[in-house]
Phi, psi and omega in degrees: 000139197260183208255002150318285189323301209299314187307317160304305173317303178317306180301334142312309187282319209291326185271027190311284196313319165327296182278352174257019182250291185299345159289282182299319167317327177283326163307280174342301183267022167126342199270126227262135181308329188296339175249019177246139162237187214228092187222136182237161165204137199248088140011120187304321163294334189118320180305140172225154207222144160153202196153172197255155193200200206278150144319302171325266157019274210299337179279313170323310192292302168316327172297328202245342191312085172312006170265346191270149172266146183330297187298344173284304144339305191295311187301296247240296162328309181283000209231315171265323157332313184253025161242158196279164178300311166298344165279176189227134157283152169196158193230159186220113177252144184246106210250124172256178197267132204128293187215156175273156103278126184233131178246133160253110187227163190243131160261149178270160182273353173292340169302328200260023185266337198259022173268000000 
């Protein structure tokens, strides 16, 4: 595993309760799982910034994101394009010195019918 993934994997896991918190909140107030995505970004500092907003939205940005290299673009399109009503997308950037790592993964939705 390379020590990019590893960098992602942490920011996943720290950021479990985060992202089943900004889900379910997003649920409460209407918003149908099929439209919610996922975007984190971890600081250089350390600090992480991000929330959850339309699918669209979040994939549009990502598409165009001059920090990202084609395949990572492409990964992050193909990752909100291709989820299901029941996933949640999300892409997770980790800012290194130097470079972005960016992770694109579909979470299942099921945590958040159980918050």
């Amino acid at each position: 595993m390379s020590s990019d993934q590893h960098l992602l994997d942490a920011l996943l896991r720290d950021a479990m309760p985060t992202i089943e918190a900004l889900v379910t909140g997003a649920l409460r107030q209407g918003h149908p799982l099929a439209e919610i995505g996922i975007l984190l970004e971890r600081r250089f500092d350390g600090t992480v910034n991000g929330g959850a907003g339309p699918r669209d939205q979040i994939a549009r940005r990502f598409g165009s994101d001059p920090r990202l290299d084609e395949e990572n673009r492409r990964a992050v399109m193909e990752t909100f394009e291709g989820a299901s009503a029941d996933q949640i997308p999300a892409v997770l950037v980790v800012h290194c010195e130097g470079y972005v790592a960016v992770g694109a993964l579909r979470l299942s939705g099921a945590f958040a019918a159980e918050s």
